[in-house]
Rosetta silent file (secondary structure, phi, psi, omega in degrees, C-alpha in Angstrom):
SEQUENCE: XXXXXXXXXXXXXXXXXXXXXXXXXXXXXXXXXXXXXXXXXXXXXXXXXXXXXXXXXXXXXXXXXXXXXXXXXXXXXXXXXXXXXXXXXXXXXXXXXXXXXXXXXXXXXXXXXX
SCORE:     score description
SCORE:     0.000 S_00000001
   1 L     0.000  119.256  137.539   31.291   11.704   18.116 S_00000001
   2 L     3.422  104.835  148.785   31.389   13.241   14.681 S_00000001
   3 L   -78.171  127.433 -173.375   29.785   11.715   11.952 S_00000001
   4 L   -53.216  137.877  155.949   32.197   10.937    9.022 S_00000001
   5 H   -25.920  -84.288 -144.643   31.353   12.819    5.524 S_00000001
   6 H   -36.508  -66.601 -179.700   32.672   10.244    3.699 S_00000001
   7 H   -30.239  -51.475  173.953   29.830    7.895    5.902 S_00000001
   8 H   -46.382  -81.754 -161.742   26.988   10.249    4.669 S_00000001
   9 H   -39.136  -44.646 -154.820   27.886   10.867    1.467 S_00000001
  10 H   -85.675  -21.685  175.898   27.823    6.746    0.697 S_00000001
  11 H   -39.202  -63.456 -152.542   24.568    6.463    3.258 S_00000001
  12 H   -95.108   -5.004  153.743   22.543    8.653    0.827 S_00000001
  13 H   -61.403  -18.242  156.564   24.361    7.429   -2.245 S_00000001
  14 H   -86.077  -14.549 -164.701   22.530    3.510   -1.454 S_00000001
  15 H   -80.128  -51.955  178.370   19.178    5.721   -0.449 S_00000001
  16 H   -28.562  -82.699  169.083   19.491    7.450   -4.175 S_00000001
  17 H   -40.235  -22.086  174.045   20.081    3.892   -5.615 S_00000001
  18 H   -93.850  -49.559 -178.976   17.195    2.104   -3.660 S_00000001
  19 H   -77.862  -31.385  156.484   14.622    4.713   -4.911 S_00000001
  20 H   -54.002  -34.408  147.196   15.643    4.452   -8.351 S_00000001
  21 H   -35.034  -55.923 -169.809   15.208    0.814   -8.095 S_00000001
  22 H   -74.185  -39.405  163.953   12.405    1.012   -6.564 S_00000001
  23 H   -77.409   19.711 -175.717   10.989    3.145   -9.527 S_00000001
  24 H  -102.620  -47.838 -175.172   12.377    0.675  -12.265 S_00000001
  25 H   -69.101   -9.849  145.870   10.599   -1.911  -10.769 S_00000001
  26 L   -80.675   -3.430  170.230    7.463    0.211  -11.146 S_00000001
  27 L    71.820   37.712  147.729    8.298    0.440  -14.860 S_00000001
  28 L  -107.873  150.083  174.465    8.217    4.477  -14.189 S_00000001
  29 L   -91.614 -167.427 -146.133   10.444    7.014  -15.541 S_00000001
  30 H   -84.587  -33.889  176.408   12.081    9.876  -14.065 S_00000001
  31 H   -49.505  -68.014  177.873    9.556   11.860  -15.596 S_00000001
  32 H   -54.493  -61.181  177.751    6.547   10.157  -14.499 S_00000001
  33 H   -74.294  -11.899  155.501    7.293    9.831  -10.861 S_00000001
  34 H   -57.036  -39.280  165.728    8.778   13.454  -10.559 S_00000001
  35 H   -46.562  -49.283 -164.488    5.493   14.411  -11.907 S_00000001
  36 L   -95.787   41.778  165.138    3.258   12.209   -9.588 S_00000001
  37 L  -136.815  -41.398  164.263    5.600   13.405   -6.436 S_00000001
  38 L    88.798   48.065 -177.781    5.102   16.898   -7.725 S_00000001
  39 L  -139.067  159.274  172.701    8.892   17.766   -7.876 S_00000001
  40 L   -74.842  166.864 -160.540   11.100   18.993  -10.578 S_00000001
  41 H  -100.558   -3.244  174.076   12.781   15.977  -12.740 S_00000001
  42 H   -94.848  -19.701 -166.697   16.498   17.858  -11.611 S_00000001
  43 H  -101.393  -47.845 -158.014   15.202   17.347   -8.051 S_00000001
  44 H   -85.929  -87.803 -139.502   14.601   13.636   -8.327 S_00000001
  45 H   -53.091  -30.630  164.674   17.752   12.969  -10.593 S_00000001
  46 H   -77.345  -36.168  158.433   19.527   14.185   -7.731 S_00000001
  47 H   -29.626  -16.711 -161.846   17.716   12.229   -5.002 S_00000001
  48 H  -107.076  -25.639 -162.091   18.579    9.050   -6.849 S_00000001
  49 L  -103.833   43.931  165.255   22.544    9.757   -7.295 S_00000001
  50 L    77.978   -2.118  170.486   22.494   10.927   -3.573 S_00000001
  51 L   -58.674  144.811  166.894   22.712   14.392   -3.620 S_00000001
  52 L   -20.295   85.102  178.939   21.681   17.166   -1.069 S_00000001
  53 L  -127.704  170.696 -177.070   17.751   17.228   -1.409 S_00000001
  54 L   -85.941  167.328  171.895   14.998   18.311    1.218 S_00000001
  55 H  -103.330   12.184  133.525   12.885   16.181    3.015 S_00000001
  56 H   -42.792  -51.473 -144.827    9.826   17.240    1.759 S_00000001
  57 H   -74.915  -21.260  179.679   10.972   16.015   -1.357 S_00000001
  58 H   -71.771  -34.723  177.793   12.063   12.429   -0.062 S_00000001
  59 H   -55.864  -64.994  165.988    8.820   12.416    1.607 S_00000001
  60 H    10.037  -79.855  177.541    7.289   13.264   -1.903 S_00000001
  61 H   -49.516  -54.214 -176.956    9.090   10.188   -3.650 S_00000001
  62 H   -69.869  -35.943  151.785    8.695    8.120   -1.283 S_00000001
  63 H   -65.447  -63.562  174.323    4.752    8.327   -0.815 S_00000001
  64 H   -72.211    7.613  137.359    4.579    8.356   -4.578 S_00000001
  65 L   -71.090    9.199 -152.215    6.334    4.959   -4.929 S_00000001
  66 L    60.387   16.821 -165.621    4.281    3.851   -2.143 S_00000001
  67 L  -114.930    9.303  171.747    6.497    3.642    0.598 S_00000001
  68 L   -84.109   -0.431  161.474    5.378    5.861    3.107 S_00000001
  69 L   -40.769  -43.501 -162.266    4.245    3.462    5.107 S_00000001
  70 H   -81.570  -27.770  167.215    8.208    2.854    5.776 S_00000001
  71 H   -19.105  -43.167 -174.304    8.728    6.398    6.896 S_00000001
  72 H   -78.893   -3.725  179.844    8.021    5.373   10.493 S_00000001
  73 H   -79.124   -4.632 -164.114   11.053    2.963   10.351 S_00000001
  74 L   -83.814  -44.680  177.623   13.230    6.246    9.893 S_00000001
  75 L  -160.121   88.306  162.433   12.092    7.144   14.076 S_00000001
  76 L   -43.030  126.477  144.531    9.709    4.742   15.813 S_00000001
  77 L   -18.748  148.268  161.339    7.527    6.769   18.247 S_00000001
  78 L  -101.322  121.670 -174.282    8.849    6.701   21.309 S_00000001
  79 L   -71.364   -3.705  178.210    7.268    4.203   23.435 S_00000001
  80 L  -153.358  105.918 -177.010    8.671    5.789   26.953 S_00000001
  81 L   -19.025  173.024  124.448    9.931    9.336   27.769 S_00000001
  82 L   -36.908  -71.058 -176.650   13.428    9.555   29.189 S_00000001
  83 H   -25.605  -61.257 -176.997   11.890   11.508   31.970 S_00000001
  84 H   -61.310  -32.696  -56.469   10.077    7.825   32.608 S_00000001
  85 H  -173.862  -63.203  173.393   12.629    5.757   31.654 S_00000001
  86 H   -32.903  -82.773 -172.112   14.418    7.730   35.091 S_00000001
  87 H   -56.559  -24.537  156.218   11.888    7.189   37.063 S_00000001
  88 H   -77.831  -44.995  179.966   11.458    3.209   36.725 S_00000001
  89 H   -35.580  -52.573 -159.245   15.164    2.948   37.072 S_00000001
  90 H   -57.769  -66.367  167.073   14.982    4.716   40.171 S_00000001
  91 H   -15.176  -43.744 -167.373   11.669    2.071   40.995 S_00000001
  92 H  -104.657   -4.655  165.634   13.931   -0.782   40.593 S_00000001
  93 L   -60.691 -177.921 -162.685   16.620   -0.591   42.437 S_00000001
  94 L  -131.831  125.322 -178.364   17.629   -2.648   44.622 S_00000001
  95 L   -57.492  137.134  170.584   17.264   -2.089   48.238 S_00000001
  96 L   -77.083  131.770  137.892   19.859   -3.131   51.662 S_00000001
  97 L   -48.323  123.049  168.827   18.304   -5.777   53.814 S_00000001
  98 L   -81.749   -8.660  140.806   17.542   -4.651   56.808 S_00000001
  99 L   149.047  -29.920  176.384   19.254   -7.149   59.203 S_00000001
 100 L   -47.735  -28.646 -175.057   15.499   -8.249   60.469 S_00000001
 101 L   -74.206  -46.953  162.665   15.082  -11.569   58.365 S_00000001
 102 H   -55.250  -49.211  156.176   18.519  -12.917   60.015 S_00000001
 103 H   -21.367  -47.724  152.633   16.916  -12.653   63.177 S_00000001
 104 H  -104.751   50.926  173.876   14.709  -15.018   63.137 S_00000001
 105 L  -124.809  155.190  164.669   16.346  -17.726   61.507 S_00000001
 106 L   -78.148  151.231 -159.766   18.272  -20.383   63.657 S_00000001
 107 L   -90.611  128.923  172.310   22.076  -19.913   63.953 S_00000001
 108 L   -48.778  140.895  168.188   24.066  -22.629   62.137 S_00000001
 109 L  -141.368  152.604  166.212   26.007  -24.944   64.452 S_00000001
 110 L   -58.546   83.405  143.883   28.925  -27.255   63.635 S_00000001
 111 L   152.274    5.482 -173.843   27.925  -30.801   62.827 S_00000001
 112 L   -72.478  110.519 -173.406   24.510  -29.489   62.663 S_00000001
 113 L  -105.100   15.876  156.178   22.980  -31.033   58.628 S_00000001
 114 L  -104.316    0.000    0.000   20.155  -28.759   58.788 S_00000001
């Protein structure tokens, strides 16, 4: 399924809006942190109103706010291959009794209360 434009468009229009935030609340201006990210100040003002930028450059911003820590929240490692992921399914299924365990149990009788 298609991801919607529209859906995009508003996605990186809150991302824009969070890192501009996030640099007000460092008291820096557009200037300063375009500088210390080591980006043009045209490059940033579009990152903040959501426009079409690279991801060097969000990486950029976002390590020079201090946030790159958060990066890994973008794609957790993957803790188990697919390829694995197969093979315990496969591990875990669940097997037919083979008819031996009824064997040796005693056969139910009518009026019988064990």
């Amino acid at each position: 399924m298609p991801v919607a434009l529209n859906h995009i468009a508003a996605r990186a229009e809150e991302l824009g809006r969070r890192l501009s935030a996030q640099r007000l609340n460092r008291n820096l201006t557009q200037r300063q942190l375009a500088d210390a990210a080591a980006v043009s100040i045209n490059t940033l003002r579009r990152l903040e109103a959501g426009d079409n930028v690279s991801l060097d450059t969000l990486i950029r911003v976002m390590e020079a706010l201090d946030l790159g820590d958060r990066l890994e929240a973008l794609a957790p490692p993957a803790d188990v291959r697919p390829v694995d992921r197969v093979r315990m399914a496969a591990g875990s299924e669940r097997r037919r009794a083979t008819g031996d365990g009824a064997a040796t149990a005693t056969p139910w009788t009518w009026g019988s209360d064990e």
